[in-house]
N, C-alpha and C positions, 0 to 999 in steps of 0.2 A: 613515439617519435625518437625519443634515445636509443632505441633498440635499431633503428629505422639507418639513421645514422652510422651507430657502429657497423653493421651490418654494410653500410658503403665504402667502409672506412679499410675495415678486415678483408674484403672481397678482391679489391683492388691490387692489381700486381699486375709487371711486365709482362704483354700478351706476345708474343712474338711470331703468330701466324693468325691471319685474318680470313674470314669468309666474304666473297666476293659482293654477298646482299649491300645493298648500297644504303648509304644517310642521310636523308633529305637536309637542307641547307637551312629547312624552320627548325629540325632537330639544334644541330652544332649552332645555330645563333641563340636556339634556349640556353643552352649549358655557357655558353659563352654570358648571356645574360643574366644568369644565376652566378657563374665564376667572379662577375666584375664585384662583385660583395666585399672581395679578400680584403682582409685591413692594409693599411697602405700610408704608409707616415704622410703626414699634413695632407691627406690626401690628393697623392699626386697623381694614383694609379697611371705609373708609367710601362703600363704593358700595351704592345703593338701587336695584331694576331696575322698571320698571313693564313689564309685555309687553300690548300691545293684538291683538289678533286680534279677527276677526267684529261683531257689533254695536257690542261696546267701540270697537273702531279705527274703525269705520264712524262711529261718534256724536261721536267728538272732532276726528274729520276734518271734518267736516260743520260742527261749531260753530267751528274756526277758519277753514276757509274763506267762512263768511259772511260772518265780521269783513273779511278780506284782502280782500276783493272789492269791498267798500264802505269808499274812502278815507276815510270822516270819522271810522266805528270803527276804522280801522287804524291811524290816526296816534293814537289813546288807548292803541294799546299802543309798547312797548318793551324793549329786553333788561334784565336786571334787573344784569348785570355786562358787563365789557369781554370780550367774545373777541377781537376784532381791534385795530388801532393805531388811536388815536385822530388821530394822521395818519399815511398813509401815504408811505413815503419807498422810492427805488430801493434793493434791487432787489427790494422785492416788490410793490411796487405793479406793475413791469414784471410777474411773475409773474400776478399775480390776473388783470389783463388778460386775458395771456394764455390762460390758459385757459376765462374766460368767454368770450373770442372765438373758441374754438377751438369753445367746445359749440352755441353760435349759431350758427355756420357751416355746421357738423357739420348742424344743423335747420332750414337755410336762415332763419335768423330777421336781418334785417337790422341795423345799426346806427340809431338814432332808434324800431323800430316796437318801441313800449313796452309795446304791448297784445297782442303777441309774449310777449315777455319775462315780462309779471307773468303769464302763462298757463301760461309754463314754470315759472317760479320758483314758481306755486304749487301744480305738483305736488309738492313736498314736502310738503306740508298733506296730502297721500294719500298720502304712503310711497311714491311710485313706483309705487301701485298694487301693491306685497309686500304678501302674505298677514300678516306681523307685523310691526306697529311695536314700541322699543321705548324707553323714556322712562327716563332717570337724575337719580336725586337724590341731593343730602348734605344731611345733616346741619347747618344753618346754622351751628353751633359752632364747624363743621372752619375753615382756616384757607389759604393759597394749596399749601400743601403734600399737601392731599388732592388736589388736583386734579393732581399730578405721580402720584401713586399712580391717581388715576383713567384719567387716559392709556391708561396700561399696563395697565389693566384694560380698556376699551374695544378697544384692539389687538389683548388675547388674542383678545376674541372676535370680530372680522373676520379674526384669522388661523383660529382653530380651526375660524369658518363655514367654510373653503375645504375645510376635509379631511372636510365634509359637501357641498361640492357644491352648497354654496350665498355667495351675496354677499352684497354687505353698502352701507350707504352712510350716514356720520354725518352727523349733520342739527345744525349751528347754528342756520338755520333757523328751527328751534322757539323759539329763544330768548325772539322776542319777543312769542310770543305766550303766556308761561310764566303768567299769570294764569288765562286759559280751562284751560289743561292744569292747575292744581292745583283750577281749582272743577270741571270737568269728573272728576277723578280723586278728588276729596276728599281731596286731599291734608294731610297736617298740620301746623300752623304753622313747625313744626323742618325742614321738607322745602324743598330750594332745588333748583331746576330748572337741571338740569347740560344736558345736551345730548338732542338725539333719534337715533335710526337706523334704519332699513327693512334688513329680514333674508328671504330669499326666494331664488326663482331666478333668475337672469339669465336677461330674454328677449333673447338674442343678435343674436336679429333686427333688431332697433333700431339706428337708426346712432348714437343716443347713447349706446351701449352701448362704441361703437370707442373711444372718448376715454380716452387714455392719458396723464397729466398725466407732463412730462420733470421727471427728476430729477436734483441735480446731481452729479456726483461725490463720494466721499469727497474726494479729495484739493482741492477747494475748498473746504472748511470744515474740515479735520484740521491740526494742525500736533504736530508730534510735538517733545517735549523732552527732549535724552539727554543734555545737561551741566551 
């Protein structure tokens, strides 16, 4: 079982092209059903799951990549909160880099060619081309504490996707274009756009598929205290 585990744990990483075989809807509501487990202060589990499949995911894709495509509607959106540092400082700005330079490399996409870049960057607007996208909200009420409980809900389920056979890849992403995704979704006023994620098969074949982001050891961020 511990082996079984790690083995979900270690496996797991940003899939970034999907093969078209589809997910059945009893699959993604298991893994949804196992995810709701994640601990969750007084238990509030304030997670909201949107799943897109077929037309649904086809039409919302469709409508944010219009906007992406044409700079003058793209710069009218924005993330509605901070994911990332509002400046970035070593050593994760060395980090980011890095592995942006590694997936460009990886797609022979050069340094300067932009028109590279926003082509890759905006396959995310398509899930990777996965059969399901899938869209999370809270409850505007909750407060920075739901989204520690959120984490670990999103986790559960790119880990539990592995023991289906399937990947997974969380989408920031979507952040900014979190306006289209609530008029698109008819979302309701109380609904705040957490994150996205494409759920599917890894098509292996891809070289952006090899990208394996280095991670650091425990004992560079552990300090243990026993007096």
């Amino acid at each position: 079982m511990r082996r079984a585990v790690e083995w979900a744990i270690t496996t797991r990483r940003s899939v970034r092209a999907f093969l078209p075989e589809p997910v059945s809807t009893d699959v993604v509501e298991a893994i949804l059903n196992t995810a709701r487990f994640a601990a969750t202060g007084v238990n509030m589990q304030p997670w909201k799951v949107h799943v897109l499949m077929g037309a649904a995911k086809d039409r919302v894709c469709a409508a944010i990549r219009n906007v992406d495509d044409d700079p003058a509607l793209a710069a009218e959106h924005g993330d509605e909160w901070a994911y990332y540092p509002l400046e970035w400082t070593s050593p994760y700005l060395d980090r980011r880099r890095a592995v942006g330079w590694q997936l460009y490399s990886l797609l022979g996409i050069e340094k300067g060619d932009k028109a590279s870049m926003h082509a890759q960057h905006g396959r995310n607007y398509q899930f990777f081309d996965a059969p399901v996208g899938l869209f999370f909200t809270v409850d505007r009420m909750m407060n920075q504490g739901s989204l520690l409980d959120y984490g670990m809900f999103l986790q559960n389920i790119m880990v539990v996707a592995r023991t289906y056979g399937l990947s997974t890849c969380p989408q920031a992403a979507f952040m900014k274009y979190h306006r289209i995704i609530e008029q698109e979704l008819a979302l309701g006023a109380q609904e705040k756009f957490v994150v996205g994620m494409s759920l599917g098969y890894a098509d292996e074949e891809r070289i952006e598929n090899s990208l394996a982001s280095e991670r650091e050891p425990a004992s560079s961020f552990t300090t243990f205290h026993k007096e």
